[in-house]
C-alpha positions as CSV (number, residue, x, y, z in Angstrom):
1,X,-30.9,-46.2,55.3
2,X,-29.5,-49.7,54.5
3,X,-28.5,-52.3,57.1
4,X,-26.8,-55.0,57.9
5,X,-26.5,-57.6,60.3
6,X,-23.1,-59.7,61.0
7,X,-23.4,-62.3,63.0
8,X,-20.3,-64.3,64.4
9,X,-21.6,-67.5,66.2
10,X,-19.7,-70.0,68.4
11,X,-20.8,-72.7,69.7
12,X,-22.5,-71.4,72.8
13,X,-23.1,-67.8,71.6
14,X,-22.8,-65.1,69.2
15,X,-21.9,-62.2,68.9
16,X,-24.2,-59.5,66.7
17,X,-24.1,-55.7,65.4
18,X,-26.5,-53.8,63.0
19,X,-24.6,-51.2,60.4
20,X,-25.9,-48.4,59.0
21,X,-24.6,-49.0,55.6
22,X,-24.8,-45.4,54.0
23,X,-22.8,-43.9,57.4
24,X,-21.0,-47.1,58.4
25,X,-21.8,-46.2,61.4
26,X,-23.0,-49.1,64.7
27,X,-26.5,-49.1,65.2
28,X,-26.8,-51.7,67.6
29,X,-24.6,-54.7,68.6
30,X,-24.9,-57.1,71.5
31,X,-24.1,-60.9,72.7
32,X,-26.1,-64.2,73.3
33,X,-24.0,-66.5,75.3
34,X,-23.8,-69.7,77.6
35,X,-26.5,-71.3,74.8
36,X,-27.4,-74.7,76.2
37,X,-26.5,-74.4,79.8
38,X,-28.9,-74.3,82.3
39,X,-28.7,-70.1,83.0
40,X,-27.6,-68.0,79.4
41,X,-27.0,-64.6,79.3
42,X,-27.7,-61.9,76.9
43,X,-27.1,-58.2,76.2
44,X,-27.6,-55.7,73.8
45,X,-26.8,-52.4,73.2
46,X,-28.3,-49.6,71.2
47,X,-26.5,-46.8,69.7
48,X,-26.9,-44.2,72.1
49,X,-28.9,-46.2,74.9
50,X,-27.7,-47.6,77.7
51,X,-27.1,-51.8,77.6
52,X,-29.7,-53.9,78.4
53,X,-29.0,-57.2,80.1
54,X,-30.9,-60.5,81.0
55,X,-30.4,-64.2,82.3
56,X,-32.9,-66.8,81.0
57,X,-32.5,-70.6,79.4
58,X,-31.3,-70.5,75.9
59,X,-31.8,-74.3,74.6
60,X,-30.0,-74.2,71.6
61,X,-29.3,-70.8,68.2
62,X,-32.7,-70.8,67.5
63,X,-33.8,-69.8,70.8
64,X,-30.8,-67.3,70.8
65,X,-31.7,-65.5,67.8
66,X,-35.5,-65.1,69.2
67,X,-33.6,-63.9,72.1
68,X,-32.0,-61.3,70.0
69,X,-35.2,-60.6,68.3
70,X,-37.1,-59.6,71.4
71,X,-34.2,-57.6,72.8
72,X,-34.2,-55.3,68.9
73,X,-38.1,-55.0,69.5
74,X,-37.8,-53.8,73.1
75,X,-35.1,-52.0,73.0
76,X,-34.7,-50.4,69.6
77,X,-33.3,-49.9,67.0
78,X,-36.7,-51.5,65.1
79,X,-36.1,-53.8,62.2
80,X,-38.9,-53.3,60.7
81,X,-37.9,-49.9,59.9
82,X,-34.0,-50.5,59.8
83,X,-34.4,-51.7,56.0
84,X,-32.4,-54.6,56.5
85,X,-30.2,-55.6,53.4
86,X,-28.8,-58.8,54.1
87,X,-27.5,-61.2,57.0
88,X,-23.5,-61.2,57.1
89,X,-21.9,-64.4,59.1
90,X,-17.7,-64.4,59.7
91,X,-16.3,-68.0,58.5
92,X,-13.8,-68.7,59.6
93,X,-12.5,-71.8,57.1
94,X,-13.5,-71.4,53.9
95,X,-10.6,-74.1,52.3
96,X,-9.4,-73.6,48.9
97,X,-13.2,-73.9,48.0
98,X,-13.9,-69.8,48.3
99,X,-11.8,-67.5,47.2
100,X,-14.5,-64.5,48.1
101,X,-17.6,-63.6,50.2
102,X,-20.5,-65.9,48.9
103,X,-24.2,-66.1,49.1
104,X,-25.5,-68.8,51.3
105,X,-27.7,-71.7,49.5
106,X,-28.2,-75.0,50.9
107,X,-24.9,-75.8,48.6
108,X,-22.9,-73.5,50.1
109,X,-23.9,-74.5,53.8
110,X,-22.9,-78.1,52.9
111,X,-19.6,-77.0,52.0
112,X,-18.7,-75.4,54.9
113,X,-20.5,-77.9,57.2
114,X,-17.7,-80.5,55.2
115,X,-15.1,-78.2,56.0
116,X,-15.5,-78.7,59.9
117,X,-12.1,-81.3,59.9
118,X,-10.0,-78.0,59.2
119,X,-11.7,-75.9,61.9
120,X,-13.6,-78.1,64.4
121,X,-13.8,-75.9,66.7
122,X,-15.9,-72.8,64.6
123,X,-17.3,-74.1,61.4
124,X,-19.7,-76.5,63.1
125,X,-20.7,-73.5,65.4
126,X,-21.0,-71.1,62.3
127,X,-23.0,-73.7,60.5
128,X,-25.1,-73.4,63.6
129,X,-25.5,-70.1,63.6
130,X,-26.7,-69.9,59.8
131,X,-29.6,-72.2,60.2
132,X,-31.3,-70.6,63.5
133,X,-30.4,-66.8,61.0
134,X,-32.1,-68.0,57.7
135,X,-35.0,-69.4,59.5
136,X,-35.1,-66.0,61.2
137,X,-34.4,-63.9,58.5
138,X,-35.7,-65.9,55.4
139,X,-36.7,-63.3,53.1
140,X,-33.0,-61.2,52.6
141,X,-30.0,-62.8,51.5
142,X,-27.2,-64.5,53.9
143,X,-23.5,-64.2,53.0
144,X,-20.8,-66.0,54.3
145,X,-17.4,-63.9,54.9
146,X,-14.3,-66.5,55.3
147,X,-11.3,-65.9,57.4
148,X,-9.5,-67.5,55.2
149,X,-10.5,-66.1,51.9
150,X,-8.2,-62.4,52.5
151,X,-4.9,-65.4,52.2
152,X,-6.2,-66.8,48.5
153,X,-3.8,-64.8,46.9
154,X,-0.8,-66.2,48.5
155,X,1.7,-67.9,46.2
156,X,2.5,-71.4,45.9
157,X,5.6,-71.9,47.8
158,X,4.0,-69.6,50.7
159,X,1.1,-71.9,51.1
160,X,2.9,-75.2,50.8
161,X,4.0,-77.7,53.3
162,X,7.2,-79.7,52.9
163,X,5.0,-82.9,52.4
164,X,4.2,-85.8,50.4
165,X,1.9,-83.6,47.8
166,X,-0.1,-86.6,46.9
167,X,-1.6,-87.1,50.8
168,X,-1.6,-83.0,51.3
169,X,-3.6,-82.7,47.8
170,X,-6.0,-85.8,49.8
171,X,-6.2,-84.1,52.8
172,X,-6.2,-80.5,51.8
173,X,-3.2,-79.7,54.0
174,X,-2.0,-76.2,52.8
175,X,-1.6,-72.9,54.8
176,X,-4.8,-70.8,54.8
177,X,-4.2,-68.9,57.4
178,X,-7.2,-66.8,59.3
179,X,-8.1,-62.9,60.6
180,X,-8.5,-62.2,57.1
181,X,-11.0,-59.7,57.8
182,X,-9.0,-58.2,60.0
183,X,-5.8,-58.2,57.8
184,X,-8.2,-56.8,55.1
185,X,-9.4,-53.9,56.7
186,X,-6.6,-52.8,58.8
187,X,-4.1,-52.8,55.8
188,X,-6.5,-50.6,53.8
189,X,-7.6,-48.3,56.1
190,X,-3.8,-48.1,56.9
191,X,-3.1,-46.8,53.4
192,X,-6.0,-44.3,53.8
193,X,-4.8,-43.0,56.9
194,X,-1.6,-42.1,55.6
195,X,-3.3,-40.7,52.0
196,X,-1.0,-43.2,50.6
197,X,-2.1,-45.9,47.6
198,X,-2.9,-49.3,48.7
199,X,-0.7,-50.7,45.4
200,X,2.0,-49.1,46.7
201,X,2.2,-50.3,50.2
202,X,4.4,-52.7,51.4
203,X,2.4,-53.7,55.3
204,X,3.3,-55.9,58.0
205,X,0.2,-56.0,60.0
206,X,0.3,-57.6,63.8
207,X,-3.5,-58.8,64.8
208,X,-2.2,-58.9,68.1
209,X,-5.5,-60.4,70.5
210,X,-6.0,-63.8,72.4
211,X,-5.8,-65.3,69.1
212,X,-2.6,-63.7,67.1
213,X,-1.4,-63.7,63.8
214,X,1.2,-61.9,60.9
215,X,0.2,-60.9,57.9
216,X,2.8,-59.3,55.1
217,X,0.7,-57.0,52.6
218,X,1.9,-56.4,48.9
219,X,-0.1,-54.1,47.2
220,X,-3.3,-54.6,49.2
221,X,-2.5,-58.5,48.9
222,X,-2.0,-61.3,51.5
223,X,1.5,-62.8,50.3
224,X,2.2,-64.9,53.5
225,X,0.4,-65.6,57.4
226,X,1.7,-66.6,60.3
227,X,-1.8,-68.9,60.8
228,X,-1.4,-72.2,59.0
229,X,-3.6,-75.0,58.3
230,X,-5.6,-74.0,61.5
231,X,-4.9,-71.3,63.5
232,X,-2.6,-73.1,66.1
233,X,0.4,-72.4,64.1
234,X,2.3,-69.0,64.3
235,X,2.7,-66.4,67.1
236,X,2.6,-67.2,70.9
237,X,-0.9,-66.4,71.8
238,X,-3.2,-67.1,75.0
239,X,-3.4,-70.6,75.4
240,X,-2.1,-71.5,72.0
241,X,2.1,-72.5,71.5
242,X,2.3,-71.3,68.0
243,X,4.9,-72.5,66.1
244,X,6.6,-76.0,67.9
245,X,8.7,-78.4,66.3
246,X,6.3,-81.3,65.7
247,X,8.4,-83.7,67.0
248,X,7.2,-82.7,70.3
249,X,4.3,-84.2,70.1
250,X,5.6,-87.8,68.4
251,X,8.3,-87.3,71.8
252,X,5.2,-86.5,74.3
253,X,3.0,-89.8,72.9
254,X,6.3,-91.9,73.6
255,X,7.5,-90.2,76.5
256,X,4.1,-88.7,78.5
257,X,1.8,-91.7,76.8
258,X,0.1,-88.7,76.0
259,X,-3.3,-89.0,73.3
260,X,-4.2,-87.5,69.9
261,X,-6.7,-85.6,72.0
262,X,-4.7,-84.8,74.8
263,X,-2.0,-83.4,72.8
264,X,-4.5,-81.1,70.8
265,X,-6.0,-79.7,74.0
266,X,-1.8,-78.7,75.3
267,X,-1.5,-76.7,72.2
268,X,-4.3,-75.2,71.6
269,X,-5.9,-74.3,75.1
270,X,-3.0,-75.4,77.6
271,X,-0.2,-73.7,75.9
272,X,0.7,-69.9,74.9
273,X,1.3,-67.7,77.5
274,X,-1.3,-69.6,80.0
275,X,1.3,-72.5,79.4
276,X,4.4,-70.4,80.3
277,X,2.8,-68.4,83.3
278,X,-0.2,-70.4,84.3
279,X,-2.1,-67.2,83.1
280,X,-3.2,-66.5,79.1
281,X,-4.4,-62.9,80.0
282,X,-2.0,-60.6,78.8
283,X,-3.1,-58.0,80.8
284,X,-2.3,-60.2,83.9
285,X,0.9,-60.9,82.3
286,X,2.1,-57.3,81.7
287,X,0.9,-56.6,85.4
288,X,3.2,-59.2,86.9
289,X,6.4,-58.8,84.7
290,X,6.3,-54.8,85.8
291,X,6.1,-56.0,89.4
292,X,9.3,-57.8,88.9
293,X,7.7,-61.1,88.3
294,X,10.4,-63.2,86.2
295,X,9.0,-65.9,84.9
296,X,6.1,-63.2,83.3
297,X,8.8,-61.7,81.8
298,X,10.5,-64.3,80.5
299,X,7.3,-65.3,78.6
300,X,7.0,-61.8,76.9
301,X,10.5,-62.5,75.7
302,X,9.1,-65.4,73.7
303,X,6.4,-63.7,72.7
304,X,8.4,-60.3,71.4
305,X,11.1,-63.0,70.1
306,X,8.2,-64.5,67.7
307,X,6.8,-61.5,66.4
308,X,10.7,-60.1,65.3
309,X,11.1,-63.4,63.7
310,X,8.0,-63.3,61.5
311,X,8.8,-59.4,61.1
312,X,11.9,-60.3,59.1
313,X,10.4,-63.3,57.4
314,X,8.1,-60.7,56.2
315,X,10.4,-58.0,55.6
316,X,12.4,-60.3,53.1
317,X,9.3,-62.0,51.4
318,X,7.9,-58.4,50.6
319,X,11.3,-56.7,49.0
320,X,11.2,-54.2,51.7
321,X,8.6,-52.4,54.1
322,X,6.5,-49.7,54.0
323,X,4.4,-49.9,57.3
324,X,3.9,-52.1,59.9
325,X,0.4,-52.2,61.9
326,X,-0.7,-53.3,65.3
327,X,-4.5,-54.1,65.8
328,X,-6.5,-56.0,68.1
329,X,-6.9,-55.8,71.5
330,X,-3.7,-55.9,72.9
331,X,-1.9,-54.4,70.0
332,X,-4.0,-51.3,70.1
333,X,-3.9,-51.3,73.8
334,X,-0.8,-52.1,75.0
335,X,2.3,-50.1,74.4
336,X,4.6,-52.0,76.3
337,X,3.4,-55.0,73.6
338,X,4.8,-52.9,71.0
339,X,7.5,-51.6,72.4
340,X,8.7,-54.8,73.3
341,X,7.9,-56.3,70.1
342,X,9.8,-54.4,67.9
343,X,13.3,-53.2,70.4
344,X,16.1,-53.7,68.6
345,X,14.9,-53.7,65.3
346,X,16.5,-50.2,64.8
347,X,18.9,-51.2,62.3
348,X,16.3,-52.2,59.6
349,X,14.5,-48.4,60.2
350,X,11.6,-49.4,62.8
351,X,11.8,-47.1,65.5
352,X,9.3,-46.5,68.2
353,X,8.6,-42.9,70.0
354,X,7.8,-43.4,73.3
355,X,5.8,-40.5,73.7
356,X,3.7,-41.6,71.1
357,X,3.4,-44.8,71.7
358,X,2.9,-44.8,75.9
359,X,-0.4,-42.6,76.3
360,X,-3.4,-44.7,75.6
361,X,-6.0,-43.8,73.1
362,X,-8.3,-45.6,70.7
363,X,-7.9,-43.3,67.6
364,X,-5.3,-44.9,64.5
365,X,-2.6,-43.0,65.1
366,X,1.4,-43.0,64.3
367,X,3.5,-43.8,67.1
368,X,7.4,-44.2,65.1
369,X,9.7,-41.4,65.2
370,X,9.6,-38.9,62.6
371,X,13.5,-40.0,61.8
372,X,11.6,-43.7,60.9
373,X,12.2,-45.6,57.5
374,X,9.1,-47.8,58.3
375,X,6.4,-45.7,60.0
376,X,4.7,-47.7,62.7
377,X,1.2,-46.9,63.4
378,X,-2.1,-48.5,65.1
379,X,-5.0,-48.8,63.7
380,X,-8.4,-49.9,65.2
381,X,-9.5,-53.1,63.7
382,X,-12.9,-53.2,62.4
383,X,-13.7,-56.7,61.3
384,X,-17.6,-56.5,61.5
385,X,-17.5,-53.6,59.2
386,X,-15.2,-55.3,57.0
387,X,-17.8,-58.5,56.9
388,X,-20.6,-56.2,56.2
389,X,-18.7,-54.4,53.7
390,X,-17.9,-57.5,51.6
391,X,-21.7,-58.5,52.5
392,X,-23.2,-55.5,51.1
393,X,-20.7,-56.0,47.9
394,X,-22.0,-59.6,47.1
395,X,-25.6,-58.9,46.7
């Protein structure tokens, strides 16, 4: 046996799992959160044992990962014996600076500590997360998977803003979009799934969660994202608006005497769905628009409204369409989400079965009509898989 460890750190937790590389199969995962505040939490969970939970002060990473330590020793699987290959960490900006996974050296974790202005909110936390991991783990390597790396291969004229190019060349402003893992994974294992070749494929995948995003798939390669610069821009999502004119904001500063900093907290944790029905919980949402609730359901009309939109951006930008995918948690869980997003889309060969698409399960599966151009299927997203996989493939 040969494992892995992905980590995915924020800044007041993580998030781990141990793979079994040979079977690919979870040996143990678990979650340190609430690092710094007075009371944090952790839990872990081994494959086949019930979870195992605890409250106790976590000061800072360091302390978390010693957390995390204690709870593999107590409760199993060992690491000692686990023959642990390397450490895998999700990125989630990587810049025009990496176009692959990459092998973490004090070079490496300057880079994407100096990358922080495009994602503020994840990079400082991942950089975080890397130190309290090496000095944990200091004798097998430590790769770093990007987000953004999946959208390298999108063309110019896909990737460039409508600005002066002098200040965006500065400034490094460019779509790079993000869930690349997730794009990665889900569009392959899509071609698998239906015994098809990946160069043949022409995929829309929807990475439909709290945080959502578009992806249109040539070949097995990113040709555009919904995400831009950061990942405000796109889809409607929980508390983030997606795609606004940004005129809004120049009209909000005038009008609202709103701030810089003001404005960035609307859009990216006031707005989405929490902004249009005081609740970003989709769940909730559905919940309330079934009850008759019509202000819910007006906001799932802009949401369904965006994802059509970027479904025949995509459609156009590929030449045609082969698939389209929903993952994440509320595209693999929610078939009035899918329903919705795609009614009346008919005319261009997407068409939904109801009875495939109503009964929950968790297994990929096809849910369009056998009469379907496009065939519409979900698929399970995997990205921790996908990050060791690219991990393992580095070293």
């Amino acid at each position: 046996m040969s494992a892995v460890l992905v980590i995915n750190s924020g800044s007041s937790s993580f998030k781990y799992q141990l793979i079994d590389m040979q079977t690919e199969t979870e040996l143990a995962s678990g979650l340190v959160e609430r690092i710094g505040e007075a009371s944090g939490h952790a839990r872990h969970t081994a494959a086949g044992s019930d979870r195992v939970e605890q409250t106790l002060p976590i000061p800072d990473h360091t302390a978390g990962f010693a957390v995390m330590l204690a709870a593999f020793a107590a409760s199993g699987p060992q690491l000692s014996t686990a023959n642990l290959v390397a450490v895998g960490h999700r990125v989630v900006q990587g810049g025009s600076i990496f176009q692959g996974p990459t092998v973490i050296d004090d070079e490496v974790l300057a880079q994407i500590s100096a990358l922080s202005d495009l994602a503020p909110l994840h990079n400082p936390a991942h950089v975080q997360g890397i130190n309290a991991a090496r000095a944990q783990f200091p004798d097998v390597p430590h790769v770093a998977v990007f987000d953004t790396s999946f959208h390298q291969t999108m063309p110019a004229p896909a990737y460039t803003y409508a600005i002066d190019t002098a200040l965006a060349a500065e400034y490094g402003i460019r779509r790079y979009g993000a869930h690349g893992s997730s794009h990665k994974f889900v569009s392959e294992a899509a071609a698998e799934f239906l015994g098809r070749p990946l160069a043949e494929l022409k995929t829309i995948v929807l990475h439909l969660g709290n945080g959502a995003s578009a992806c249109a798939v040539d070949g097995g390669k990113s040709i555009d994202t919904s995400m831009g610069l950061t990942p405000l821009q796109g889809l409607v999502m929980g508390t983030r608006s997606g795609d606004i004119d940004p005129a809004v904001l120049f009209h909000l500063h005038r009008k609202a005497g709103m701030s810089i900093e003001e404005l960035d907290t609307l859009l990216n944790k006031k707005s989405g769905m929490l902004g249009l029905t005081g609740n970003g919980d989709m769940r909730d949402v559905e919940d309330a628009a079934i009850a008759g609730d019509a202000v819910a359901q007006a906001a799932l009309d802009v949401y369904y409204h965006r994802i059509r939109g970027y479904v025949g951006n995509y459609i156009a930008q590929l030449g045609g369409l082969d698939v389209i995918v929903f993952t994440a948690g509320i595209g693999e869980n929610s078939g009035i989400i899918r329903a919705g997003a795609l009614a009346g889309l008919e005319f261009l060969g997407i068409e939904i079965d109801p009875a495939k698409n109503d009964p929950f399960s968790r297994a990929a599966r096809v849910i369009s009509t056998d009469d379907s151009k496009v065939t519409v299927l979900v698929i399970p997203t995997n990205e921790e898989l996908e990050i060791a996989r690219q991990t393992l493939a580095v070293i």
